[in-house]
N, C-alpha and C positions, 0 to 999 in steps of 0.2 A: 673499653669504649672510646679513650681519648686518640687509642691508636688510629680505629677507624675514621678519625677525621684527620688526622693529623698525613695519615698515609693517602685519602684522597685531599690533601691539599698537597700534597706534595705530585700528585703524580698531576695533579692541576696544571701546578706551575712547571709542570715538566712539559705541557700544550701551548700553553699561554704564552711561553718565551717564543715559542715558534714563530716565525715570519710566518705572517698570513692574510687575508686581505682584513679580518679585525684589526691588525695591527698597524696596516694602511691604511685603513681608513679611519683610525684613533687620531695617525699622528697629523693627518690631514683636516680634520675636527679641530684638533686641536690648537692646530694654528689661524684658523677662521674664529674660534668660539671661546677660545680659552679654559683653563684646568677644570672644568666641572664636567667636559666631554667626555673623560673616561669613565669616570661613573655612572652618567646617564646610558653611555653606551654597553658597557657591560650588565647593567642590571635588564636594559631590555633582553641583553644575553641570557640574563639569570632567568630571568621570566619564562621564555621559552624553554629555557633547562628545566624548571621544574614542572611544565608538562612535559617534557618528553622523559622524566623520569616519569612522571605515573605510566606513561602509554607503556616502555620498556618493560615497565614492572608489571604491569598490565597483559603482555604477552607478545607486544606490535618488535620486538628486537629480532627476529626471526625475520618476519616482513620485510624489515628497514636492511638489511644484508641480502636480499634477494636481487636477482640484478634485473630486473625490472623498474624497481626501486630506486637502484643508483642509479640505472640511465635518466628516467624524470628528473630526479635530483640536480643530477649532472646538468642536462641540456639548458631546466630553468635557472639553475645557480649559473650557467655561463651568460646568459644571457642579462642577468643581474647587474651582475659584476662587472661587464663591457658595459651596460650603460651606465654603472656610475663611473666608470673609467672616463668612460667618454662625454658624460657632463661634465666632469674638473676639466677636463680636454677644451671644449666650450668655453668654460669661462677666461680660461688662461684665451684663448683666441680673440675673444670678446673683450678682455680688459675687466673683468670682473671681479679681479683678485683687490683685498685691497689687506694690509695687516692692520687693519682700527677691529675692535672686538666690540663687535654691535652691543650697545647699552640693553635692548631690547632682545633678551636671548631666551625666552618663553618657547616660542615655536621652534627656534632651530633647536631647543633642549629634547622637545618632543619628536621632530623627525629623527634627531639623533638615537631616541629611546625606540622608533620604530626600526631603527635600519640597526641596531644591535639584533633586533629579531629577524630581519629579512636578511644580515648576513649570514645568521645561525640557518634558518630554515632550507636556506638554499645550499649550503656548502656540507655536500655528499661526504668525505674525509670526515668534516664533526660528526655528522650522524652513524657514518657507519662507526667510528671510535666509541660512541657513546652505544651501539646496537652489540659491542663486544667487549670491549675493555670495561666500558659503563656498567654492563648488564654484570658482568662477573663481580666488579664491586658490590654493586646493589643485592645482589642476592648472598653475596657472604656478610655483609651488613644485617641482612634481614634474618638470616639464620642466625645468628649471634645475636641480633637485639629486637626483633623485629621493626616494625615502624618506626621506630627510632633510631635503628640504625643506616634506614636509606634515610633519614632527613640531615644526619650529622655526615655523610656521602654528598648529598647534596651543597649544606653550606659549604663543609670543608672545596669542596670543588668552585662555589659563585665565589666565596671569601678570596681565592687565588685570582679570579678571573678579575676581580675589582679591584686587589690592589696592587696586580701587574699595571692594568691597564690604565687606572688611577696616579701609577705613578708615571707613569710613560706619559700623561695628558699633562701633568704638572709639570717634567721637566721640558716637553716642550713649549708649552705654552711662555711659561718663565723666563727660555730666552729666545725666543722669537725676537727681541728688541734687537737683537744681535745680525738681522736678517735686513737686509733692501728687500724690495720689490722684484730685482731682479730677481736675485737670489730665491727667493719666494716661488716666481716663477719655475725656475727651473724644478726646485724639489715639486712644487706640485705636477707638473707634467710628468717629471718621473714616478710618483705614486699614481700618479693616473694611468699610464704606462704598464704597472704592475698589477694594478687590477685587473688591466685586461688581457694580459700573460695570463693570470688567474683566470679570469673569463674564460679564456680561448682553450686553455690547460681542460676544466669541470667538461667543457661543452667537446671540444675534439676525442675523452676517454670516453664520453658516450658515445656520442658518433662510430665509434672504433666496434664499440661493444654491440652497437647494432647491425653491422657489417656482419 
């Protein structure tokens, strides 16, 4: 039983290390909000994961790998992802940036906690990973222990996601003091930058696919 968690944590953090726009947009959190970012951010992650574990398991993994599917996916996650690209873009323009970590961090905890769900939801690669590699754990999980063994699939998989990403928010946040305003500036145009390579990446392979 212990294997089954330990083998979806591991193949967790085998996602989770990947560059990807959660990861830019963690490190980018993180230096506006300070170390609590990645947690909030991942567990909205984990939320979404665990319905899209019931749906999978439920039958929708078929669906979610049809290419009808990944085009929507596609087109909505590009369209996502260039505009948060493109608001960091705005405020570096605007002079918006500032490195003081708001005393009052309530609400940006909670948009934080949405946009772990609107990264997940929109970015086609998670969903179709989770509609085939996902689905294959989940049902040798379930044959081996039943219910029990997609929920220890489950944690062992959010457990990886949060203290990747937990730990990524703490080491950046920690030395941000090390950082000017310029400097500041620049990384954030470059993560902005990358989102919308992302963007442009989700939205152009639908585009293609509808051709």
């Amino acid at each position: 039983m212990l294997s089954i968690f330990f083998n979806s944590l591991l193949i967790g953090y085998s996602g989770a290390v990947m560059p990807g726009s959660m990861l830019t947009y963690t490190i980018d959190k993180s230096l506006k909000n300070g170390p609590k970012t990645g947690i909030v951010l991942s567990l909205g992650h984990a939320f979404f994961e665990m319905f899209l574990v019931a749906v999978i398991f439920l039958g929708a993994g078929r669906f979610m790998t049809g290419e009808a599917f990944q085009i929507v996916t596609g087109l909505i996650g590009g369209v996502v992802l260039g505009y948060l690209g493109l608001s960091m873009l705005k405020d570096v323009w605007k002079n918006k940036l500032t490195l003081d970590v708001s005393p009052n961090g309530d609400s940006r905890q909670g948009s934080t906690f949405l946009a772990g769900i609107l990264l997940s939801v929109t970015n086609p690669y998670f969903l179709v990973w989770w509609a085939v590699v996902g689905l294959t754990l989940i049902m040798s999980a379930y044959n081996a222990f039943g219910i029990i063994g997609i929920v220890l699939v489950y944690f062992g998989h959010i457990l990886s996601d949060i203290t990747w990403f937990s730990f990524i928010s703490i080491i950046v946040s920690k030395t941000r003091h090390l950082l000017n305003l310029k400097i500041y500036r620049f990384i954030t145009v470059f993560l902005a930058l990358v989102l919308v390579l992302f963007g442009v990446k989700f939205f152009a392979g639908s585009v293609v696919k509808l051709i």
